[in-house]
Every structure is written in C-alpha cells, then in structure tokens.
C-alpha positions as CSV (number, residue, x, y, z in Angstrom):
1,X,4.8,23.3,16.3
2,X,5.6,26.8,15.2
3,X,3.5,29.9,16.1
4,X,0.4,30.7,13.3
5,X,3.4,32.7,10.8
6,X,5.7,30.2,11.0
7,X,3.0,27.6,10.5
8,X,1.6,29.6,7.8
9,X,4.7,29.8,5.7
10,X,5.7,26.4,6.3
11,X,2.8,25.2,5.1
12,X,3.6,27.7,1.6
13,X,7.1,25.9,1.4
14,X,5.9,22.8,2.0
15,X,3.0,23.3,-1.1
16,X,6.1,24.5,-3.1
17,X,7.8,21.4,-2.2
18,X,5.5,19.1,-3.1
19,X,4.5,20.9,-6.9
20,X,1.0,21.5,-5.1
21,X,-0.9,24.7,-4.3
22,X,-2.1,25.9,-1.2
23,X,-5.3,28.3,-0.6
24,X,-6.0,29.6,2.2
25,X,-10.3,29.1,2.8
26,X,-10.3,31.3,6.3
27,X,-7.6,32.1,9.3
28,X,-7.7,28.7,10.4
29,X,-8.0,26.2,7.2
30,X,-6.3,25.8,3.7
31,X,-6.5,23.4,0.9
32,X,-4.0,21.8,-0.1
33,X,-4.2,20.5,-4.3
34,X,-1.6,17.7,-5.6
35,X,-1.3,16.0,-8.8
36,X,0.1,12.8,-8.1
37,X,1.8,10.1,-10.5
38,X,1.9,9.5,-14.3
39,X,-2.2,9.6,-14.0
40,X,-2.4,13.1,-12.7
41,X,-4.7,12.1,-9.6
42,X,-5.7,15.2,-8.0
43,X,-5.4,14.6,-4.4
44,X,-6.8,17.5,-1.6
45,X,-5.5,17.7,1.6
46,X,-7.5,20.1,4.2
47,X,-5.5,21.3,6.9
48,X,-7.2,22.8,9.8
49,X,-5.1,24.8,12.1
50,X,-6.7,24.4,15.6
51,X,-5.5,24.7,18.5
52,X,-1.7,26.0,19.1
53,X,0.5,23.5,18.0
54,X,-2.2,21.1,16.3
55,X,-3.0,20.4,13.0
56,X,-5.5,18.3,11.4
57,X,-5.4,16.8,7.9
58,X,-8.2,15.1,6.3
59,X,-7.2,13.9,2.5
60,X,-9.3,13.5,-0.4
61,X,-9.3,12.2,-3.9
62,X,-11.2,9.6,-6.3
63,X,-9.2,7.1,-6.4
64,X,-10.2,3.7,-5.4
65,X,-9.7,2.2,-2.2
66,X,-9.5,-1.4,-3.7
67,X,-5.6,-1.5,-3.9
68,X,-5.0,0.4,-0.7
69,X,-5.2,3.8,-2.8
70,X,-1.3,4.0,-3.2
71,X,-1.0,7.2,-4.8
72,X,-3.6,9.7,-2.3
73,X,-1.8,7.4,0.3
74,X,2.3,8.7,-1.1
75,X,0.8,12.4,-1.2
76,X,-0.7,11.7,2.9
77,X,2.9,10.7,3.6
78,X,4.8,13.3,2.3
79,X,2.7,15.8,4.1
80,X,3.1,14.2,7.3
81,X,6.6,14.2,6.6
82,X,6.8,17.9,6.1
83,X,4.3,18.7,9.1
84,X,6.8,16.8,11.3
85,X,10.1,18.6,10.2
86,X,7.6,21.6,10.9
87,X,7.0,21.1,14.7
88,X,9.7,19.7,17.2
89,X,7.8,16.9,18.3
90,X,4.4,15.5,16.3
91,X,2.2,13.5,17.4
92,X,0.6,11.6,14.6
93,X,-2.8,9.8,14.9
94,X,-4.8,8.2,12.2
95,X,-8.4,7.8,11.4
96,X,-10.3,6.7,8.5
97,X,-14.4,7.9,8.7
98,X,-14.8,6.3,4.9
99,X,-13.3,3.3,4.3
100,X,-11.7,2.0,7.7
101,X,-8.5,2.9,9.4
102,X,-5.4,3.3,8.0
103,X,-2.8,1.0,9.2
104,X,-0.6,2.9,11.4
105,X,2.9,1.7,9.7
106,X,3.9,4.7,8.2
107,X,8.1,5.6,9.1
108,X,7.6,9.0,8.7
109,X,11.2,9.7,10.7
C-alpha cells in the first residue's frame, strides 16, 4: 500500500469514482457514503487506516440480508477493487460479525 498521502488521496479518487463521498472522522478513519442502484440504498463503508500498509473496511447499510444483499455487496466489491489497484499486493480477508461470513468468491483481479 501507499504511504498515509498517497493512501489518503486515493481513497478521494476512489470516492470520486464511485459517485460517493468521503469524510474523514480523525487521522486514521473515513466514511465512505454510496447510493447504490435504481432504489438509492445508502451504503457506508468505514475505512480504518491502521497499521502501514493495512486497511480495514467494515460496510453498512439496511438492506436485507435475505437475498444475499446484492447491492451493499456490488458497492463492497468495487471498493475492494479500487483498494487493490491502490496497494501492489492486497491481501483480502473477509468477516461477517452480523449475519455470517461472506463467501470468499469474489474475482476482484
């Protein structure tokens, strides 16, 4: 991954890209807002900036987890997409605290 600047206005480009907005809550962690599909879901992704090089993502929205919540699931993809054009090398790992883990299938590459 790219030093803190680099990161920093990656992350801005990568908002832009998307048609979200980022907001920087502190040095370390931003909030990233995206309004997804016909519906307008508003999906929020948190990206904390911790140690060099790593960055995690936790992403938020009310949509239902029923259908496999396609839409806050697109928006998770894209941004892991642009993270790993970001960095070199990523290392992706996936956790779900709420409703279970994600299946690990993504081609993000």
């Amino acid at each position: 991954m790219p030093g803190d600047q680099a990161l920093r206005a990656g992350l801005q480009d990568l908002a832009l890209e998307l048609g979200g907005t980022l907001s920087w809550l502190d040095a370390r962690n931003a909030t990233l807002v995206l309004n997804t599909g016909s519906s307008g879901l508003s999906v929020q992704v948190l990206l904390e900036l911790s140690h060099p090089g790593k960055v995690g993502v936790l992403v938020s929205s009310r949509e239902g987890m029923g259908r496999g919540a396609p839409l806050s699931r697109q928006a998770l993809e894209q941004v892991l997409a642009g993270l790993i054009r970001l960095g070199d090398q990523a290392v992706i790992r996936f956790r779900s605290d709420r409703d279970g883990p994600v299946r690990q299938t993504m081609a993000l590459r």
